[in-house]
Structures are given as C-alpha cells and as structure tokens.
Backbone as JSON Lines, residues from 0, in Angstrom:
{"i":0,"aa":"X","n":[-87.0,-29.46,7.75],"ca":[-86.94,-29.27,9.18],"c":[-85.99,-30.26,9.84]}
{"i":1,"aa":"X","n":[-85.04,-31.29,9.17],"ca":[-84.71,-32.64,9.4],"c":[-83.41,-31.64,9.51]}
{"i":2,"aa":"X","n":[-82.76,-30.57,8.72],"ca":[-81.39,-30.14,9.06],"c":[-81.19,-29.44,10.26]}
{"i":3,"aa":"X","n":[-79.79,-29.39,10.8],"ca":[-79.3,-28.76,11.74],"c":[-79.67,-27.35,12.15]}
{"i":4,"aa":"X","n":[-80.78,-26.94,12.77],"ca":[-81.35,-25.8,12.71],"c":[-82.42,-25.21,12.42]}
{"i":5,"aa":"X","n":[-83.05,-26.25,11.21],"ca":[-84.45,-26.23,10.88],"c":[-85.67,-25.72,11.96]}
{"i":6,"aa":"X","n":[-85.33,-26.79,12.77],"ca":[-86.5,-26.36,14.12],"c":[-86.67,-24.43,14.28]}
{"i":7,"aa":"X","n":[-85.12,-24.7,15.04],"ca":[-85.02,-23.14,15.25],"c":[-85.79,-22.13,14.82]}
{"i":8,"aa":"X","n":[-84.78,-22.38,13.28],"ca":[-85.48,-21.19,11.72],"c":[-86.92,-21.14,11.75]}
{"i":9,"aa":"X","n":[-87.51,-22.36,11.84],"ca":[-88.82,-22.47,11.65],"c":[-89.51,-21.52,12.72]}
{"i":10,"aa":"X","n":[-89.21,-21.62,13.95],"ca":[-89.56,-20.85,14.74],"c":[-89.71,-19.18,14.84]}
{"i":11,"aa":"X","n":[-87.95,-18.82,14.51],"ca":[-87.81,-17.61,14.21],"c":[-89.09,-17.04,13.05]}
{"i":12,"aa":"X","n":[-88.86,-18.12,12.17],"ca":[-89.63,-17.31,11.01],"c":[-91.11,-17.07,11.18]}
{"i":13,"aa":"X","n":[-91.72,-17.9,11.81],"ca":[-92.94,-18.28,12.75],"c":[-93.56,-16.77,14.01]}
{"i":14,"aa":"X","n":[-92.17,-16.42,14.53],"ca":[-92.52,-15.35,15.43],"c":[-92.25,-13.89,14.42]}
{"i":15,"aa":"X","n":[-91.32,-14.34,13.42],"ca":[-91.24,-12.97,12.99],"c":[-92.73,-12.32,12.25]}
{"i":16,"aa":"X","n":[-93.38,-13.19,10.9],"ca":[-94.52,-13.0,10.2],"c":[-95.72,-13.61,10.29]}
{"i":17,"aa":"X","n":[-96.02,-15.03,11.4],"ca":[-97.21,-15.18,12.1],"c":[-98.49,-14.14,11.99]}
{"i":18,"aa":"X","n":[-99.35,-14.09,11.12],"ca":[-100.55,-12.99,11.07],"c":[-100.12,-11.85,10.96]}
{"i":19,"aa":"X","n":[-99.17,-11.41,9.94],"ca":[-98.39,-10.39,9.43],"c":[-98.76,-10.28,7.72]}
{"i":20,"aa":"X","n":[-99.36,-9.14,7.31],"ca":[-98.95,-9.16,5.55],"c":[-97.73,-9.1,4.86]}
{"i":21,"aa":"X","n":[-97.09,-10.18,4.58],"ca":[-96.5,-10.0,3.49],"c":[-96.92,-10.25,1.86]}
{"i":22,"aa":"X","n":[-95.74,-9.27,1.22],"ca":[-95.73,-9.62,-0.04],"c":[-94.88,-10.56,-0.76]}
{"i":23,"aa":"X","n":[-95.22,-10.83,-2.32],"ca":[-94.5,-12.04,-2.65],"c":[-94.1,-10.88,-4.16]}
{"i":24,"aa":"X","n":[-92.72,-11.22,-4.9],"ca":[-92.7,-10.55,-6.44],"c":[-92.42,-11.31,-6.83]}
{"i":25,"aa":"X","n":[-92.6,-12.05,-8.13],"ca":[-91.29,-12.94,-9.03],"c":[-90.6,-12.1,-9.94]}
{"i":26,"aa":"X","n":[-89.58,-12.38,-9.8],"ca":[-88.14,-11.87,-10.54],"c":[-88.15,-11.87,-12.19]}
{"i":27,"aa":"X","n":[-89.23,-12.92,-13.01],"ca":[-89.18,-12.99,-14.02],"c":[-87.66,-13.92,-14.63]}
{"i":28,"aa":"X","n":[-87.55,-14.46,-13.66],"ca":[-85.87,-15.83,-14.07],"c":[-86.4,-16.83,-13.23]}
{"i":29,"aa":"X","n":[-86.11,-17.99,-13.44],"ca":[-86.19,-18.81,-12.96],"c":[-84.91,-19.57,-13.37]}
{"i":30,"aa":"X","n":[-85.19,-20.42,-11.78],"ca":[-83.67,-21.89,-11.65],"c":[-84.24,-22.96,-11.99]}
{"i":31,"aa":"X","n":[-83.94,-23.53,-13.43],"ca":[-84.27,-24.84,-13.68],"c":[-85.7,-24.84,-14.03]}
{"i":32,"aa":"X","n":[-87.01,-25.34,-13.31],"ca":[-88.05,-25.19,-13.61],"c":[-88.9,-24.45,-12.54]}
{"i":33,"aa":"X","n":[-88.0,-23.58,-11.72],"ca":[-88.72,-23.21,-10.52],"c":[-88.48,-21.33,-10.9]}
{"i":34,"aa":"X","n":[-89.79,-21.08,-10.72],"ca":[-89.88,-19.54,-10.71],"c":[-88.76,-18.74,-9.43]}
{"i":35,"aa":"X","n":[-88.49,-17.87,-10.07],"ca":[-87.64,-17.18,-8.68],"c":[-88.42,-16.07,-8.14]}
{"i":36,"aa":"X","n":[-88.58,-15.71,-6.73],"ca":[-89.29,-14.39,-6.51],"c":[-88.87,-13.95,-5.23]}
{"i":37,"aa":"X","n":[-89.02,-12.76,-4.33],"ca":[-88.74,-12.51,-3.34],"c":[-90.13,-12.23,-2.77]}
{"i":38,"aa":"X","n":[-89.86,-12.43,-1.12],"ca":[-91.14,-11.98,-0.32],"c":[-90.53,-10.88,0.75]}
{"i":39,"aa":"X","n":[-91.66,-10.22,1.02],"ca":[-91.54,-8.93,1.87],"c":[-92.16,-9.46,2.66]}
{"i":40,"aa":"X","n":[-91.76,-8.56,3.98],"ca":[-92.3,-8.07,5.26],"c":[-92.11,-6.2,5.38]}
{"i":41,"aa":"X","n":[-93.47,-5.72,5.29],"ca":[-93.44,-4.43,4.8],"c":[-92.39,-4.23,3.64]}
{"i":42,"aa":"X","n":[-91.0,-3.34,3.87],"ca":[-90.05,-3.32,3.06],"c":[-89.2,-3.89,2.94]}
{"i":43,"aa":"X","n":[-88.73,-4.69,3.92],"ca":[-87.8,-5.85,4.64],"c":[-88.1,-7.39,3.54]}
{"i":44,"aa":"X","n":[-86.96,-7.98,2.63],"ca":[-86.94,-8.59,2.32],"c":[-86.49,-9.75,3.58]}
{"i":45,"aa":"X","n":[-87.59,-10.79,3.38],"ca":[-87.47,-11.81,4.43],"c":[-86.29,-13.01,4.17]}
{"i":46,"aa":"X","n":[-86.17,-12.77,3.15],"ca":[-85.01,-13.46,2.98],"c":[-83.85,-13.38,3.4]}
{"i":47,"aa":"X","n":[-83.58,-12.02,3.22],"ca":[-82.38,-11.22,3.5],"c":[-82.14,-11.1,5.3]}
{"i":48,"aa":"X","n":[-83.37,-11.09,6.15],"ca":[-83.44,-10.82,6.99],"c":[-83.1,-12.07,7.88]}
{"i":49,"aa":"X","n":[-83.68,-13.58,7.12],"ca":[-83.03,-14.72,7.86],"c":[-81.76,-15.07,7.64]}
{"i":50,"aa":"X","n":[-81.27,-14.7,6.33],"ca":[-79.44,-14.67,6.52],"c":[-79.05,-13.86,7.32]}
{"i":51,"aa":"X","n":[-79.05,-12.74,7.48],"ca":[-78.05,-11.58,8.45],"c":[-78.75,-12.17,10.22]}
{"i":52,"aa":"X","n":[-79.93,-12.5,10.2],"ca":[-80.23,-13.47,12.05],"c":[-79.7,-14.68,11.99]}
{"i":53,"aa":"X","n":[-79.04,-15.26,10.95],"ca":[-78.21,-16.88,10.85],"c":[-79.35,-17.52,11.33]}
{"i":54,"aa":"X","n":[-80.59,-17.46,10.37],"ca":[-81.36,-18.6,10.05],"c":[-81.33,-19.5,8.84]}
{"i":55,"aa":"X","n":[-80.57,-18.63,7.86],"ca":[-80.63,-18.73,6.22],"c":[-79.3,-18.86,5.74]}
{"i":56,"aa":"X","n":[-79.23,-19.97,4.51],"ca":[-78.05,-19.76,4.22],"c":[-78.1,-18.66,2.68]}
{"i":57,"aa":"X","n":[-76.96,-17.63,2.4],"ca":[-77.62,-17.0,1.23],"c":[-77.39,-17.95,0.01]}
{"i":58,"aa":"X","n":[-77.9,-17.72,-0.85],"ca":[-77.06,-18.68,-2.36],"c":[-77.35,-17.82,-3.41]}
{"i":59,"aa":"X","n":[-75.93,-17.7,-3.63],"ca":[-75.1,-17.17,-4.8],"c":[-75.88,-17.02,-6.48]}
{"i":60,"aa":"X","n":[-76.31,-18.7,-6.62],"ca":[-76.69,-19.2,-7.49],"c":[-78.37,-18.19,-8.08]}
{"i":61,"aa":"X","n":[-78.45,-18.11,-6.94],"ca":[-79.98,-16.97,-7.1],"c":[-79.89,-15.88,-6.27]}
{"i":62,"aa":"X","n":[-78.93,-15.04,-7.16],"ca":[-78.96,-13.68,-6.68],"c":[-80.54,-12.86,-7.56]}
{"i":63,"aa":"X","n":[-80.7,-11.36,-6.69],"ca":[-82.04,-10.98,-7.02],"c":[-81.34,-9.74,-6.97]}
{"i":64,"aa":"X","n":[-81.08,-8.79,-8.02],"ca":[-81.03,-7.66,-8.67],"c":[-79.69,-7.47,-8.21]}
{"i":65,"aa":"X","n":[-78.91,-6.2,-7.88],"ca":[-77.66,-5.99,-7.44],"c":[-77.33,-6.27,-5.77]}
{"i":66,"aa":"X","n":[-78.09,-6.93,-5.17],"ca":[-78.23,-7.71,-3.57],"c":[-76.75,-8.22,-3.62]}
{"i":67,"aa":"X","n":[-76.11,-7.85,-2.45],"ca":[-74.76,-8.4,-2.03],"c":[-75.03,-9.68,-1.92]}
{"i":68,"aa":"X","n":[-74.02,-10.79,-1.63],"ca":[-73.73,-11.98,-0.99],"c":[-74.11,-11.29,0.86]}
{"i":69,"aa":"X","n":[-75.02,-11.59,1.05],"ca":[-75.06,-11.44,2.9],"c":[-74.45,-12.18,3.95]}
{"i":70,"aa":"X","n":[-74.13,-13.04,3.14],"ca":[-73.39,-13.97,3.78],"c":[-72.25,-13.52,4.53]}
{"i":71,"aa":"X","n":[-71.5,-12.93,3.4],"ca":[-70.26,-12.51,2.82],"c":[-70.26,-11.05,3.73]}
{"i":72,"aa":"X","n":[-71.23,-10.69,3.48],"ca":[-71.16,-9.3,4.35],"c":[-70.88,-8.81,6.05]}
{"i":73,"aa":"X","n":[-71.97,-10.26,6.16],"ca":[-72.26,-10.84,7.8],"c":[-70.68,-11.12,8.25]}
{"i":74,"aa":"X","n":[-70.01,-11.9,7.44],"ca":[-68.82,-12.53,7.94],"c":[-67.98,-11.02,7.86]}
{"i":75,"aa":"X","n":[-67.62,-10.57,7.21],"ca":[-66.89,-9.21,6.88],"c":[-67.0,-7.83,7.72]}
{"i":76,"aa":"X","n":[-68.55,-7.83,8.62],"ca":[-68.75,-7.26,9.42],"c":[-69.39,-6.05,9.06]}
{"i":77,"aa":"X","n":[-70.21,-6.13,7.37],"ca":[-70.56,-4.99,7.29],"c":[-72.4,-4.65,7.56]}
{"i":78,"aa":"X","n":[-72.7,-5.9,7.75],"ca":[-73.65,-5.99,8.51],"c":[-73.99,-6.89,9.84]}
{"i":79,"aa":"X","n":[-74.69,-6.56,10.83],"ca":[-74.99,-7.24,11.91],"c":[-76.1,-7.69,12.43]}
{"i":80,"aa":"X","n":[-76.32,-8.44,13.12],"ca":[-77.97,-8.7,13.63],"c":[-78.31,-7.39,13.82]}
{"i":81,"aa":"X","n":[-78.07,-6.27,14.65],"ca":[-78.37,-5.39,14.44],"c":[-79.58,-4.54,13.62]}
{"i":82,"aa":"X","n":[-78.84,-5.14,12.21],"ca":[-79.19,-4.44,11.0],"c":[-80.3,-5.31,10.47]}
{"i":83,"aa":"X","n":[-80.64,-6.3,10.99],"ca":[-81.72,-7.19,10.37],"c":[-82.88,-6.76,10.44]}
{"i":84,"aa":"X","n":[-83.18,-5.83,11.21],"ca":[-84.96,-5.23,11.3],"c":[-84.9,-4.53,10.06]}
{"i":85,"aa":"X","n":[-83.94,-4.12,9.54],"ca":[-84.27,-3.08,8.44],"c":[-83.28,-3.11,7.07]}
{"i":86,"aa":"X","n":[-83.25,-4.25,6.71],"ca":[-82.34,-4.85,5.12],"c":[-83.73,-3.84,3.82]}
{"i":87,"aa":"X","n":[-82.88,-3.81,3.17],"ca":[-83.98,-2.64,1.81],"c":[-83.36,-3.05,0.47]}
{"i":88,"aa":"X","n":[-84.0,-4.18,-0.48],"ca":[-83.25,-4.67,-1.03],"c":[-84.03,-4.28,-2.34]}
{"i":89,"aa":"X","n":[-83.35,-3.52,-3.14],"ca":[-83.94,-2.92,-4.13],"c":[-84.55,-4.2,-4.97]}
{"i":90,"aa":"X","n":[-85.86,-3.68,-5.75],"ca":[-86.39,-4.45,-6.63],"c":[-86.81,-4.27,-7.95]}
C-alpha cells in the first residue's frame, strides 16, 4: 500500500468485490515457491480487470493460458476501460 497508487487500487478493489463471491483456480505452475492461480468475479478475471482500470500492473513473467499482455493491449488501444466490466479469460 506504501507504492504510488496503492491507496487508490486498494480502494477500487474494495468497491469492486466487497461482499461479492468470488472464485479462486490454481494454474498448476508455480513462480519460484509460490503457487500461481487466478480469481474470478463471476466470469471476469479480477486480475485482468485491474490492469485494463490502471490499477494493476500486468506481468509477463506469469502469464495464465493464452491471456494477452493487457498492458500491451490497453496501450495499443485494443482494449479500454470501457471493456473492463467484461474481460473473459479463458481457463
């Protein structure tokens, strides 16, 4: 919460799934000694959803199945805040 934005994110992420079900999967890979997994909001990977609102930074290093760089996409214009209610990131 100490980085440039933390507060913010925290917030966003706070109003988005606050007393909301999500789900959690692990990927079955892990980085180093840390399991990798993705979490949902309904179908909406939450991950995906705080990069494309520029809460999140994406990383490369732990990609999750054929998932673009969003980063990369955001900057390129092929997605927009817009599009953040509804990212569908195959699993």
């Amino acid at each position: 919460m100490n980085k440039r934005g933390g507060k913010k994110a925290k917030l966003w992420m706070q109003k988005l799934l606050l007393r909301k079900p999500v789900r959690f999967w692990l990927t079955g890979k892990k980085n180093k000694d840390r399991w990798i997994g993705v979490c949902y909001l309904r179908e909406n990977d939450i991950g995906a959803l705080a990069v494309v609102a520029g809460q999140a930074r994406d990383c490369p290093a732990i990609q999750v199945g054929d998932t673009p760089n969003l980063e990369q996409c955001k900057v390129a214009h092929c997605l927009d805040t817009a599009t953040a209610n509804e990212i569908h990131v195959p699993r």
